[in-house]
MILUMVEX-896780 format. One record per residue (C-alpha): x, y, z; residue in one letter; residue number from 1. Coordinates in pm, 1 decimal. Layout:
N
<r c1="X" c2="Y" c3="Z" res="A" n="NUM"/>
...
# end
This chain:
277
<r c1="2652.7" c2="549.1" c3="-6791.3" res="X" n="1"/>
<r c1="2550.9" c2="347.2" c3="-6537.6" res="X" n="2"/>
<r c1="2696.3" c2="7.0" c3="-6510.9" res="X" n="3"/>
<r c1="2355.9" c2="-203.0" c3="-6595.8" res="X" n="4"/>
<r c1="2299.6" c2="9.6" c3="-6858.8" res="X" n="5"/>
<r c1="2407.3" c2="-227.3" c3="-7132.5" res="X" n="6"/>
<r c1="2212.0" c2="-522.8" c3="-6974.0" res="X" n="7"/>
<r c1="1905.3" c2="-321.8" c3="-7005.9" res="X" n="8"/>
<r c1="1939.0" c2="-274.6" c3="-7374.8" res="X" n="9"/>
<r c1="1781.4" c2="-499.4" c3="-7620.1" res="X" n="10"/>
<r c1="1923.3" c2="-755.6" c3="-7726.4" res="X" n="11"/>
<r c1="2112.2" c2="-722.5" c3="-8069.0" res="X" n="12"/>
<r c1="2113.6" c2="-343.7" c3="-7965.8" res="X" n="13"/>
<r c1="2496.9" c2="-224.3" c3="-8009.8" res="X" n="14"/>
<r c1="2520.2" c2="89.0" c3="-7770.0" res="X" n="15"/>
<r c1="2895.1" c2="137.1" c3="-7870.4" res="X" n="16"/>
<r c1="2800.6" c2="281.6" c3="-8171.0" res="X" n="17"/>
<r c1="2571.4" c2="558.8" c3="-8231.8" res="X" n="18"/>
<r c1="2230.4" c2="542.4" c3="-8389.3" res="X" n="19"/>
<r c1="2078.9" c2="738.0" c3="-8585.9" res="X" n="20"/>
<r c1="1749.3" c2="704.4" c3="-8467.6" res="X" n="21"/>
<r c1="1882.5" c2="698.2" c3="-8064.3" res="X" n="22"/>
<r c1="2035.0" c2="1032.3" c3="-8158.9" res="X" n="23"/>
<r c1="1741.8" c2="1154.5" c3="-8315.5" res="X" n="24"/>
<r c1="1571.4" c2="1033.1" c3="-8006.0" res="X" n="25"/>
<r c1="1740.2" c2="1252.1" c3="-7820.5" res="X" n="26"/>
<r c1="1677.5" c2="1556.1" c3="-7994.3" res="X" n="27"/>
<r c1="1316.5" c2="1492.1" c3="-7927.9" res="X" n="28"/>
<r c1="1367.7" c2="1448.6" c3="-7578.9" res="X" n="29"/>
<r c1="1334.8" c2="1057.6" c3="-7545.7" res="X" n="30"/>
<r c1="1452.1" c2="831.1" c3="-7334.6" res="X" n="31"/>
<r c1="1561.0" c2="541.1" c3="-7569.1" res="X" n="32"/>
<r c1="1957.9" c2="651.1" c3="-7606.7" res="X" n="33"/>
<r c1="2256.5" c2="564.3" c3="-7496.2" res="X" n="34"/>
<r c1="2598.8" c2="747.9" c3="-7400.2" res="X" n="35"/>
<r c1="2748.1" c2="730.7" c3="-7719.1" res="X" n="36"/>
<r c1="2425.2" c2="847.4" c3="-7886.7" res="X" n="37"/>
<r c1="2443.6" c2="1160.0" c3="-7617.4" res="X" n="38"/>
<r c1="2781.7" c2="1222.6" c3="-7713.3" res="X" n="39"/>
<r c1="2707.8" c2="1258.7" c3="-8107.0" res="X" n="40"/>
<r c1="2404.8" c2="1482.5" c3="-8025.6" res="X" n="41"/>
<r c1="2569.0" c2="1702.7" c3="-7748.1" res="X" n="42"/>
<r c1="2894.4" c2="1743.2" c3="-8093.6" res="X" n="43"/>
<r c1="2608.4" c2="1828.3" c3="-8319.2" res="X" n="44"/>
<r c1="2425.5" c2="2087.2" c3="-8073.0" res="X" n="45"/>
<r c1="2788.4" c2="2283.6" c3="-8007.3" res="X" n="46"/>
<r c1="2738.8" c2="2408.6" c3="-8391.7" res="X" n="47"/>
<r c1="2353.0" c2="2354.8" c3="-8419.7" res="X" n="48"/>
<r c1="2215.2" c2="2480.6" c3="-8078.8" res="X" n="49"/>
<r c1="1824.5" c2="2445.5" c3="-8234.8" res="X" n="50"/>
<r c1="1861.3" c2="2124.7" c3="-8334.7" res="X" n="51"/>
<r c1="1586.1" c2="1996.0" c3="-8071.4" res="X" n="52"/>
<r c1="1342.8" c2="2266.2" c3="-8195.9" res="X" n="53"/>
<r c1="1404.7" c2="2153.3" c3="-8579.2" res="X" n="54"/>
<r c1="1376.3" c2="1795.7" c3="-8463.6" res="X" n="55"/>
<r c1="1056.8" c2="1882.6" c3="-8298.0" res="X" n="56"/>
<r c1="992.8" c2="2125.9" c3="-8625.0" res="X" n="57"/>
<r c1="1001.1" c2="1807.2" c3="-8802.0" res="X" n="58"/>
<r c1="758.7" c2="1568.1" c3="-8629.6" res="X" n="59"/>
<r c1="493.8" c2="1845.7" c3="-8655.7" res="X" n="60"/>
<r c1="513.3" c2="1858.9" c3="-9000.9" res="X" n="61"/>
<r c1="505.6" c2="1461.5" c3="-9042.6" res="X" n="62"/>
<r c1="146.4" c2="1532.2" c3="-8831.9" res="X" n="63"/>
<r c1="92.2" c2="1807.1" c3="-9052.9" res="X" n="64"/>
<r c1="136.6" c2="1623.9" c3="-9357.4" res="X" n="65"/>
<r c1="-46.2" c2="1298.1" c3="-9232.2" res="X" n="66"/>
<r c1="-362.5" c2="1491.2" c3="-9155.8" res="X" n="67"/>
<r c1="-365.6" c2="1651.2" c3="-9508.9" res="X" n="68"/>
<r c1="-322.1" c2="1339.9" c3="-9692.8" res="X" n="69"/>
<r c1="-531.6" c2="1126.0" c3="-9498.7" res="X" n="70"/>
<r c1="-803.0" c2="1385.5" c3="-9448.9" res="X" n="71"/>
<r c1="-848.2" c2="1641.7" c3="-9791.1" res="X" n="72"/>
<r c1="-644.1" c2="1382.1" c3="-10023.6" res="X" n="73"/>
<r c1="-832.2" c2="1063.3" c3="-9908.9" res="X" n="74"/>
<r c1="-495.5" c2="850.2" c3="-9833.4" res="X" n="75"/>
<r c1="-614.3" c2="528.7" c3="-9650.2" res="X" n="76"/>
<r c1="-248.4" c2="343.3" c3="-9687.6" res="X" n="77"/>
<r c1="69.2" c2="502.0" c3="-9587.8" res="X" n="78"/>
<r c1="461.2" c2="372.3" c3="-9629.0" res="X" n="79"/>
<r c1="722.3" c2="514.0" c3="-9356.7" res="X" n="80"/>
<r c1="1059.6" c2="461.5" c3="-9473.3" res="X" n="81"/>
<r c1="1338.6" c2="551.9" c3="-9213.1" res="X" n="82"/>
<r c1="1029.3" c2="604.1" c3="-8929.3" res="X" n="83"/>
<r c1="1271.6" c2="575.6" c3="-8603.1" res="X" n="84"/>
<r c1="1199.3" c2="509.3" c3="-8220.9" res="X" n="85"/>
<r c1="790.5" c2="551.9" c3="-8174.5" res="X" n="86"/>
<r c1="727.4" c2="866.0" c3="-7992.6" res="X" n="87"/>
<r c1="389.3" c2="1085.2" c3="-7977.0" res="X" n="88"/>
<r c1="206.9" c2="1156.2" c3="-8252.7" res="X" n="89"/>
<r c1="289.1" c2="830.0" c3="-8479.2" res="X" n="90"/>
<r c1="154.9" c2="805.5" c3="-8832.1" res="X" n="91"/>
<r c1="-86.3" c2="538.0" c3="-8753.8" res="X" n="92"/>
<r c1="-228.2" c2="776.1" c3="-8438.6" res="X" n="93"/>
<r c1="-299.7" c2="1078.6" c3="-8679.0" res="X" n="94"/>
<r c1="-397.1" c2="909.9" c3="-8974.5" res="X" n="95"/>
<r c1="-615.0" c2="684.9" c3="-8784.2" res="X" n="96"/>
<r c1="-766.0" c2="895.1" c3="-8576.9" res="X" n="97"/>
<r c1="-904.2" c2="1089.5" c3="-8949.9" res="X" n="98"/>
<r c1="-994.7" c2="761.6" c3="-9069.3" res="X" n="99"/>
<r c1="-1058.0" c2="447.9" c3="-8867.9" res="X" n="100"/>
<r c1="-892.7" c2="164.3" c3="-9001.6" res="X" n="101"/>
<r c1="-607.0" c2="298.4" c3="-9221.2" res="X" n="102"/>
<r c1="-318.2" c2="104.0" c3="-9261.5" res="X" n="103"/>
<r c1="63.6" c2="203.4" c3="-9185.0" res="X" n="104"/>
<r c1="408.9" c2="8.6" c3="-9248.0" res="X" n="105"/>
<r c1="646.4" c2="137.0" c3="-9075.0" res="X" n="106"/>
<r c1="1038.2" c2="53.2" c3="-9225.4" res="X" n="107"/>
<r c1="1367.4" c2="115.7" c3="-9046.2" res="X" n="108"/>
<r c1="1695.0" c2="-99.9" c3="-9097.8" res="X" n="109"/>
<r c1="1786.7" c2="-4.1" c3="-8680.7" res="X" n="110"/>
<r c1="1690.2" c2="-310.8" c3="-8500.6" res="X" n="111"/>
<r c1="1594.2" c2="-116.3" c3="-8164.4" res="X" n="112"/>
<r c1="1306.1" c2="80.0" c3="-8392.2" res="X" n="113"/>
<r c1="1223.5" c2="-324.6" c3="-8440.5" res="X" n="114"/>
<r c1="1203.3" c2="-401.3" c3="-8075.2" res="X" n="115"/>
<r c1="999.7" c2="-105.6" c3="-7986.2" res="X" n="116"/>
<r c1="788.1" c2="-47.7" c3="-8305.4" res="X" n="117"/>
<r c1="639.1" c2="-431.6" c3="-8196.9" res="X" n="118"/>
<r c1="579.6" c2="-370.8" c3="-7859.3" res="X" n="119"/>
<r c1="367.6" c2="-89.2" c3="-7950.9" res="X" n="120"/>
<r c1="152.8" c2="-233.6" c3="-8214.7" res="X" n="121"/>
<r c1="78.7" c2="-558.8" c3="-8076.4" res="X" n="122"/>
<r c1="-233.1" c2="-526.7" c3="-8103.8" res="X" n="123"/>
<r c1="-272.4" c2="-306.1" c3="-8408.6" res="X" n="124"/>
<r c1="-381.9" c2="-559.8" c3="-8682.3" res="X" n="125"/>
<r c1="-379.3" c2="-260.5" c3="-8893.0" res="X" n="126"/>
<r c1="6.4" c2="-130.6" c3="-8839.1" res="X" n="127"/>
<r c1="338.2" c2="-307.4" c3="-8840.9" res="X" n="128"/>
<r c1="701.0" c2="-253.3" c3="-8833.6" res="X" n="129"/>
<r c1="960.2" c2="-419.4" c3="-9072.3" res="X" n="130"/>
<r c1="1304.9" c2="-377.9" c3="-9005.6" res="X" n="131"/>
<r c1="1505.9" c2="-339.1" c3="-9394.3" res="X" n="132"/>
<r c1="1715.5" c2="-99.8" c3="-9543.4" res="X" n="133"/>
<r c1="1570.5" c2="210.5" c3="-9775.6" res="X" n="134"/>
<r c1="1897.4" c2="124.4" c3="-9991.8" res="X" n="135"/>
<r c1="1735.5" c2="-165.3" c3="-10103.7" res="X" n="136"/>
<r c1="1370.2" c2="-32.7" c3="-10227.2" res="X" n="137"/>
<r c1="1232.9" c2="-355.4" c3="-10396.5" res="X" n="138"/>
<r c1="1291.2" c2="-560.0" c3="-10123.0" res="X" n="139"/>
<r c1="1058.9" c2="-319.2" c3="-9917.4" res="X" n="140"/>
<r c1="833.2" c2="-315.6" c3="-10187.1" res="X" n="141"/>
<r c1="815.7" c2="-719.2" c3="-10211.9" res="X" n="142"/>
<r c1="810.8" c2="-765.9" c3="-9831.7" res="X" n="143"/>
<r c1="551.8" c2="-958.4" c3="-9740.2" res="X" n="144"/>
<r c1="435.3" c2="-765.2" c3="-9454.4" res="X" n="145"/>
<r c1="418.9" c2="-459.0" c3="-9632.2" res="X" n="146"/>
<r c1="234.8" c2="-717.8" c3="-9919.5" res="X" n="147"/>
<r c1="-29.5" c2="-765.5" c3="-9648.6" res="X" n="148"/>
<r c1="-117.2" c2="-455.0" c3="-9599.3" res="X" n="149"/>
<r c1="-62.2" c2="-257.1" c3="-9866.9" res="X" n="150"/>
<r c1="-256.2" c2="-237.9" c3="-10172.9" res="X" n="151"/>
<r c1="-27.8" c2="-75.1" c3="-10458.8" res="X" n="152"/>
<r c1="-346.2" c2="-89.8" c3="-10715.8" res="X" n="153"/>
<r c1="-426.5" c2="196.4" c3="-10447.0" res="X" n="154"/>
<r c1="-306.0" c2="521.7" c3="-10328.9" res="X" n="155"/>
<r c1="-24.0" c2="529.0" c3="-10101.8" res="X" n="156"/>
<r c1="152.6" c2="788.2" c3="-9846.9" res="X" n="157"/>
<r c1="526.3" c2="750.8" c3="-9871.4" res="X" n="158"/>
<r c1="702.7" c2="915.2" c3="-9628.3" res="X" n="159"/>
<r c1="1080.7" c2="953.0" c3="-9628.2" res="X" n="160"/>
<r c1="1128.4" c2="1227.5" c3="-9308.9" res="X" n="161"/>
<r c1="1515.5" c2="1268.9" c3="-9257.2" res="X" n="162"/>
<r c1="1641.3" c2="990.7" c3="-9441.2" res="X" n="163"/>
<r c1="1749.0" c2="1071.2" c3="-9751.9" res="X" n="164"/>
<r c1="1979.0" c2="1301.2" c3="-9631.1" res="X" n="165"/>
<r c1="2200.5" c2="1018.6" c3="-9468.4" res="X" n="166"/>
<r c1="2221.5" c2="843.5" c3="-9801.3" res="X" n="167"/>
<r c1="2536.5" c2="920.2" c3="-9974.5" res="X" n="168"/>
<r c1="2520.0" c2="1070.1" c3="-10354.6" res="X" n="169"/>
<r c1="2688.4" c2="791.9" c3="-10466.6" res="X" n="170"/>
<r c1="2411.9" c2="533.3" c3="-10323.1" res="X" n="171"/>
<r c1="2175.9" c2="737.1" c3="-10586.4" res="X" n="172"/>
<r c1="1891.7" c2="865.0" c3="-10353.8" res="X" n="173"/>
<r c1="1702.4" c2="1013.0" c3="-10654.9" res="X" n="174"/>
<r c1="1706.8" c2="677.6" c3="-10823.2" res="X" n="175"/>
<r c1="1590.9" c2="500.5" c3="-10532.6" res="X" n="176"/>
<r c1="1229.6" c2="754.5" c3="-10432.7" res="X" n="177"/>
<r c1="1202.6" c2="700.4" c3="-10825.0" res="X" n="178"/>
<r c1="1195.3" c2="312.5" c3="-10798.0" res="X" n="179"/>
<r c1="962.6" c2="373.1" c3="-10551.0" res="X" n="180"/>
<r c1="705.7" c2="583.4" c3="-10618.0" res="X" n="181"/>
<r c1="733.6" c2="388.6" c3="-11001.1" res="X" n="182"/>
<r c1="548.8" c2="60.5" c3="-10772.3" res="X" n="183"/>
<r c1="290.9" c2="333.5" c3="-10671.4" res="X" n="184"/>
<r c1="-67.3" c2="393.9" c3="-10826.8" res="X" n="185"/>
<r c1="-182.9" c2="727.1" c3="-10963.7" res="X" n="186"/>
<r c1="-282.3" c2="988.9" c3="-10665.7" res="X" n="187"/>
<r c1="-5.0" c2="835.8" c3="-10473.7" res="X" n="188"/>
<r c1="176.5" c2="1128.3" c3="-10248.7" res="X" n="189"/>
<r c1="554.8" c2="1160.5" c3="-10134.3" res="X" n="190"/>
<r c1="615.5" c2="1345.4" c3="-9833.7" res="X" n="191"/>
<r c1="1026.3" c2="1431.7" c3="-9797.8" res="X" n="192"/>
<r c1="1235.4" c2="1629.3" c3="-9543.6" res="X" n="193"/>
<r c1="1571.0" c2="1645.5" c3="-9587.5" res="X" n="194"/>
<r c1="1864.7" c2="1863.4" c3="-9436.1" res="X" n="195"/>
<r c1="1914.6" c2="2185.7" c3="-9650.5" res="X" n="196"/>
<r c1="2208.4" c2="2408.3" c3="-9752.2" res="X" n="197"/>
<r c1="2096.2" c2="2722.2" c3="-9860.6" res="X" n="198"/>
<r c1="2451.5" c2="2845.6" c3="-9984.5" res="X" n="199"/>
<r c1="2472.9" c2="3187.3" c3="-10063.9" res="X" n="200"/>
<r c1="2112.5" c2="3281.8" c3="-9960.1" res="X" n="201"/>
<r c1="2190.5" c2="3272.9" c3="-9609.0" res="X" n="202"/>
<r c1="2602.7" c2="3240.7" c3="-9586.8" res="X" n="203"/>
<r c1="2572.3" c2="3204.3" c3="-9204.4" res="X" n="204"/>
<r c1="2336.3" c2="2927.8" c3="-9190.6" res="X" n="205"/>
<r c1="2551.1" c2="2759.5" c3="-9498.4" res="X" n="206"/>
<r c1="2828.1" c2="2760.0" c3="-9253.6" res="X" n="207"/>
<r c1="2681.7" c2="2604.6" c3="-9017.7" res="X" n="208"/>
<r c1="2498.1" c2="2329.1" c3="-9223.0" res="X" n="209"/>
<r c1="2881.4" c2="2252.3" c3="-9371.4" res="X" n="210"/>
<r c1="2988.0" c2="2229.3" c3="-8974.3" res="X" n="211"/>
<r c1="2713.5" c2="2004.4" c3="-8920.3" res="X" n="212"/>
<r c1="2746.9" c2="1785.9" c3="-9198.8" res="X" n="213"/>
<r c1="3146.1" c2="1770.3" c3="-9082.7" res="X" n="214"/>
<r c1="3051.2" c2="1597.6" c3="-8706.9" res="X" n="215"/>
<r c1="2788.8" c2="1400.7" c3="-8863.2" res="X" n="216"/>
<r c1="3013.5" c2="1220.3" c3="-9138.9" res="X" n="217"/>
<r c1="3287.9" c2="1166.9" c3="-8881.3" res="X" n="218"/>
<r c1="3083.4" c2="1043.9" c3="-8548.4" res="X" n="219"/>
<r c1="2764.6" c2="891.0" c3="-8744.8" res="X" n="220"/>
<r c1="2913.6" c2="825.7" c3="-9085.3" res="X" n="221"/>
<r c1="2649.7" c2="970.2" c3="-9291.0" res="X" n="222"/>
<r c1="2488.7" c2="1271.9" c3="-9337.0" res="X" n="223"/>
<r c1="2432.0" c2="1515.6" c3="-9631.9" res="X" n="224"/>
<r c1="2280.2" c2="1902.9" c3="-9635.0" res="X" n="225"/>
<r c1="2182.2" c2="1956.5" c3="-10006.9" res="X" n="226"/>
<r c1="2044.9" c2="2223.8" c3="-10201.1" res="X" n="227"/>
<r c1="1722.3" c2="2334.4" c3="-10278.7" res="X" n="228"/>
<r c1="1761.7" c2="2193.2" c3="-10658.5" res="X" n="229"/>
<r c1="1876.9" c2="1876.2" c3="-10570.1" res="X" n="230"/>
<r c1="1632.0" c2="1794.0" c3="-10305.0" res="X" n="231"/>
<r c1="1350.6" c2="1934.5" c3="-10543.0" res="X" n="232"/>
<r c1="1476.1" c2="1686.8" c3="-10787.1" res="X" n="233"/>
<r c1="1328.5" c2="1443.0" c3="-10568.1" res="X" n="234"/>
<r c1="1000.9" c2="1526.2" c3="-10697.5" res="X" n="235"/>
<r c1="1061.3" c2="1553.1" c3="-11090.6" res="X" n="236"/>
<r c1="726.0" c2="1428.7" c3="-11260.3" res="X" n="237"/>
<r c1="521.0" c2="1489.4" c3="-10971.4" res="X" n="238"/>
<r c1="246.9" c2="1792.1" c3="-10858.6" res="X" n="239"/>
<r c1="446.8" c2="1952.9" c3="-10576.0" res="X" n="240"/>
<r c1="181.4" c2="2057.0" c3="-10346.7" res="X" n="241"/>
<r c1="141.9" c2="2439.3" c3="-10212.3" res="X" n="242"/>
<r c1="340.4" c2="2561.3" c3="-10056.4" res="X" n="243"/>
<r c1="647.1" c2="2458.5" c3="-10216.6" res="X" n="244"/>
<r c1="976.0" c2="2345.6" c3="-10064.0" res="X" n="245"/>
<r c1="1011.0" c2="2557.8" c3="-9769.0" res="X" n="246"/>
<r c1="1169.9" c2="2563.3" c3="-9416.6" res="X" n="247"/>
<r c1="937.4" c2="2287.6" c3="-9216.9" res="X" n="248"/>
<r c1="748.0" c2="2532.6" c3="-8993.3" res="X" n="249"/>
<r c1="623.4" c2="2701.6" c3="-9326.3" res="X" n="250"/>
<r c1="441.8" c2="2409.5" c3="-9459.2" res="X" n="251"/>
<r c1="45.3" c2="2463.5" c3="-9383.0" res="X" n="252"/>
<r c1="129.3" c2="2581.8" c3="-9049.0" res="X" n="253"/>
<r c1="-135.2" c2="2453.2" c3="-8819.3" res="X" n="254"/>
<r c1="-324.3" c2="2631.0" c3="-8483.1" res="X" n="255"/>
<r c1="-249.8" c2="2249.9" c3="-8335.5" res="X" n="256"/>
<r c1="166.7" c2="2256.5" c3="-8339.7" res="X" n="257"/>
<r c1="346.6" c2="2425.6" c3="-8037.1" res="X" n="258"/>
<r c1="301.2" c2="2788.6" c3="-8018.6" res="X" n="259"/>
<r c1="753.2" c2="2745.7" c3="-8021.2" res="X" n="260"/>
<r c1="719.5" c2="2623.0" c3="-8356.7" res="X" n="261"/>
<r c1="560.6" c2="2915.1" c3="-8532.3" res="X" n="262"/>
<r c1="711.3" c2="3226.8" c3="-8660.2" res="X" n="263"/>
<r c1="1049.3" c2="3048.1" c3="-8650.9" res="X" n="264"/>
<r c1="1256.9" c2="2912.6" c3="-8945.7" res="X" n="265"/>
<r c1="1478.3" c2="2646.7" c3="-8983.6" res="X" n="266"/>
<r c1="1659.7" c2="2699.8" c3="-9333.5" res="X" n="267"/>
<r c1="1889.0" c2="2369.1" c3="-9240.0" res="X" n="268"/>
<r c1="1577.6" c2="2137.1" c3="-9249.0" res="X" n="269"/>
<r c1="1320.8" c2="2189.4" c3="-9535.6" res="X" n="270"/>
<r c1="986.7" c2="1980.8" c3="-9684.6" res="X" n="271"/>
<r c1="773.6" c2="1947.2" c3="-9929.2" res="X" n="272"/>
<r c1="484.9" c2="1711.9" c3="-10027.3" res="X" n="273"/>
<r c1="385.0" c2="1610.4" c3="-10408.3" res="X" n="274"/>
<r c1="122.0" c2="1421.7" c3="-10585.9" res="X" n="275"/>
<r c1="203.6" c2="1145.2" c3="-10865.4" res="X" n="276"/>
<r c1="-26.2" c2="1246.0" c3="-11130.5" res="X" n="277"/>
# end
């Protein structure tokens, strides 16, 4: 690291500790990371070499999913829960660029997704970035910010992409997508990808998602790779959308993703989009 390095980060940025989002960052090829968040990545790609591609994998179906809902379901609000360092192909980009106008709230509780989230939308009267903590859904829910834009007599878009998985059982993830989607109108839509064990269906790929989930709990604290019935319990009393819960690439692959993407699956990382009836 080079000795500046830490006077170039942000202020209230603590680059002795990893980040999830700076690791994530990293995955995705970015350049807003630091040594230690290197370090936790380069631990995490000895046991999951593809974890770039799934990262990528992942951010093509967020543009996947924000072009459906914004486009055939008519979503003109969406809610981005754990939505990390801006990079290309934002929410607000793809669902604005459908329709003109729609408004975004982008939430993290990482302070640098704060600092860069702002600089980006300063002059998006339409899009902002709160900094809170999904843990604590009502006060997201109350925020004023998120007050200001949203309308919750209205449909909403809530997306939770890879953050439920880094909520421990015992901080009741279930409970806390049902809180919120219970705040959202009728024809609402939850979007959810989440790190997947497929246990005996694929033993090797278990393996490694139990490897995985070892370096992440030691080096970032957190991280959990469920199975299919408890991440589809994420959706109970909603219209899960076709295709399903599937590996990310399989969701409504699309002509515009890379051409790397298709034809290859990624049974550690799974979707799924539903409608609240």
């Amino acid at each position: 690291m080079p000795e500046n390095e830490q006077e170039r980060a942000p202020q209230g940025i603590d680059i002795n500790r990893p980040s999830v989002s700076r690791v994530y960052d990293f995955m995705l090829g970015g350049k807003d990371n630091y040594e230690i968040d290197r370090h936790v990545a380069q631990l995490a790609l000895k046991v999951a070499p593809d974890a770039p591609e799934a990262a990528r994998s992942n951010r093509q179906f967020l543009r996947r999913t924000v072009r459906h809902l914004a486009g055939e379901a008519g979503i003109r609000q969406f809610l981005d829960i754990g939505s990390g360092l801006p990079t290309q192909g934002n929410v607000h980009e793809v669902a604005q660029a459908i329709t003109p106008g729609a408004r975004i709230v982008y939430v993290d509780h990482d302070p640098i997704v704060l600092v860069h989230g702002r600089a980006l939308l300063a002059v998006d009267a339409s899009t902002t970035v709160i900094e809170a903590d999904i843990r604590e859904p009502e006060a997201i829910l109350a925020h004023p910010d998120v007050r200001g834009l949203i309308d919750f007599t209205r449909p909403v878009g809530l997306l939770l992409f890879g953050i439920l998985h880094h909520l421990a059982d015992d901080e009741d993830p279930g409970g806390i997508v049902a809180r919120l989607m219970a705040a959202l109108a009728p024809g609402s839509h939850l979007a959810i990808s989440h790190f997947h064990n497929p246990g005996r269906a694929h033993p090797e790929v278990a393996e490694q998602a139990r490897s995985a989930e070892k370096i992440f709990n030691e080096t970032l604290g957190t991280g959990r790779w469920r199975t299919r019935e408890e991440i589809l319990a994420y959706f109970d009393g909603l219209e899960l959308l076709e295709p399903g819960l599937v590996p990310l690439p399989e969701w409504r692959p699309d002509r515009r993703d890379e051409q790397a993407e298709l034809g290859i699956t990624y049974h550690t990382f799974v979707g799924a989009v539903a409608r609240k009836p």
